[in-house]
C-alpha positions as CSV (number, residue, x, y, z in Angstrom):
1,X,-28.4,-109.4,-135.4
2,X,-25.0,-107.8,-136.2
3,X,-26.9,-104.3,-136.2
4,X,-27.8,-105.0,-132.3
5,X,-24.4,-106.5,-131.3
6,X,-22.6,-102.8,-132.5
7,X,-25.9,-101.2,-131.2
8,X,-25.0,-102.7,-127.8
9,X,-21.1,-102.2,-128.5
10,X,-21.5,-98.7,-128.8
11,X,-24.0,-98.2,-126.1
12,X,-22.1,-99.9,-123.5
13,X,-18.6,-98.0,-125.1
14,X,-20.7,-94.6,-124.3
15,X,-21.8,-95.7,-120.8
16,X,-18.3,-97.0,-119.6
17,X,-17.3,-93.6,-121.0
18,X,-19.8,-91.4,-118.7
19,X,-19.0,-93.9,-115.9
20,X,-15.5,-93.2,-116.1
21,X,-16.3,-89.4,-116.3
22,X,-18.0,-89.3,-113.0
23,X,-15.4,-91.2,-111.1
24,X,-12.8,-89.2,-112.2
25,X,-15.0,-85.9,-111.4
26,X,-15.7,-87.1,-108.0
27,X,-12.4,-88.1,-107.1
28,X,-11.4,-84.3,-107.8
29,X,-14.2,-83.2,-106.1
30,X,-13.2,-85.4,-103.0
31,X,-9.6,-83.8,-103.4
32,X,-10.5,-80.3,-103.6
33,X,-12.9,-80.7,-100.2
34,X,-10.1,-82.0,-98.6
35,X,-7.6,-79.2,-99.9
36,X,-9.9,-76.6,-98.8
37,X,-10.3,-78.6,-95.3
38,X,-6.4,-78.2,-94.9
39,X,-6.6,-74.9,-96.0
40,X,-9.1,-73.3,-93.1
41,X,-7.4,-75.6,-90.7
42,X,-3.8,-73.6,-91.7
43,X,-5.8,-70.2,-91.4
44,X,-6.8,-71.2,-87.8
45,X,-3.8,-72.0,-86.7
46,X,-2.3,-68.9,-88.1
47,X,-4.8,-66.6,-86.8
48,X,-3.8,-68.5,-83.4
49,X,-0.5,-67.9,-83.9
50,X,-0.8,-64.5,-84.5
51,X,-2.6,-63.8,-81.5
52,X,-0.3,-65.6,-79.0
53,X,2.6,-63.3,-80.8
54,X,0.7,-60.1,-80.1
55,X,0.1,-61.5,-76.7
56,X,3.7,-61.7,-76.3
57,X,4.8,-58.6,-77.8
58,X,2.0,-56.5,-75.4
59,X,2.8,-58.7,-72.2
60,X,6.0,-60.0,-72.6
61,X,5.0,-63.9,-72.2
62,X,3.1,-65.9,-74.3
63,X,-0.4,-67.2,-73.3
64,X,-0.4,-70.2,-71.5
65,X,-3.3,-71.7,-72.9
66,X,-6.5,-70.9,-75.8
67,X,-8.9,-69.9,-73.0
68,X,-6.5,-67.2,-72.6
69,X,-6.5,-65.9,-76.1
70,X,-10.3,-66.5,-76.3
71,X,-10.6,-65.0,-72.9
72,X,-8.2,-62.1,-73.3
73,X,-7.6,-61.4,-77.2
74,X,-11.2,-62.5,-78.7
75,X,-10.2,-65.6,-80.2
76,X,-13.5,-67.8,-81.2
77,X,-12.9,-71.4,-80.1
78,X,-15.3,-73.9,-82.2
79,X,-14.7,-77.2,-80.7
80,X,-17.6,-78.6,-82.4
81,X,-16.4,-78.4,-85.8
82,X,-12.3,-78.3,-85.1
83,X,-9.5,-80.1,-82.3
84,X,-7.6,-77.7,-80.9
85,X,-3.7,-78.5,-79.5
86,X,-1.6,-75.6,-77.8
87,X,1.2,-76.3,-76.4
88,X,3.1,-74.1,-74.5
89,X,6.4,-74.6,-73.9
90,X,7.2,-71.8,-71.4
91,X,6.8,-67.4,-71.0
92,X,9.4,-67.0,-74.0
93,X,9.2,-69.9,-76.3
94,X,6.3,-69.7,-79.1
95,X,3.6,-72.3,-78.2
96,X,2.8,-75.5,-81.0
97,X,-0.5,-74.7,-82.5
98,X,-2.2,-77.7,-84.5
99,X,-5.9,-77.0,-85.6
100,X,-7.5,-80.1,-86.8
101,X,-10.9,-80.8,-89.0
102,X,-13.0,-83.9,-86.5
């Protein structure tokens, strides 16, 4: 009898282990989706960015909207996968650019 109580003891020791192990692997694999998420969303908006500047610096005004940079300076606008916000505050202030995961 004492044989199957550390039997059990030991089994249910090892499996609390390997549950343990797989939470904590799945939280960092939740955490390093979401870092990468951030990540393309930052290299959106700078790609944004650095169209409106060259916008600027070949027409003297920045664009007044995305459709102008997709329109005019090739930008690809995926609005199924991303929210876009540009806001432009007038010919000679840089626009706000937030690029956001749905």
């Amino acid at each position: 009898m004492r044989k199957l109580i550390k039997s059990l003891d030991s089994q249910t020791l090892v499996t609390v282990i390997i549950l343990v192990i797989i939470i904590l692997v799945s939280f960092q694999s939740i955490d390093s989706i979401s870092s990468q998420t951030q990540d393309r969303s930052s290299a959106i908006e700078s790609v944004i960015f650095k169209a409106a500047v060259q916008c600027y610096a070949l027409e003297g005004s920045y664009p007044p909207n995305l459709e102008y940079l997709s329109d005019n300076y090739g930008i690809i606008i995926d609005e199924d996968q991303y929210f876009y916000f540009y806001e432009s505050k007038g010919a000679n202030l840089s626009p706000k650019i937030e690029v956001i995961k749905r």
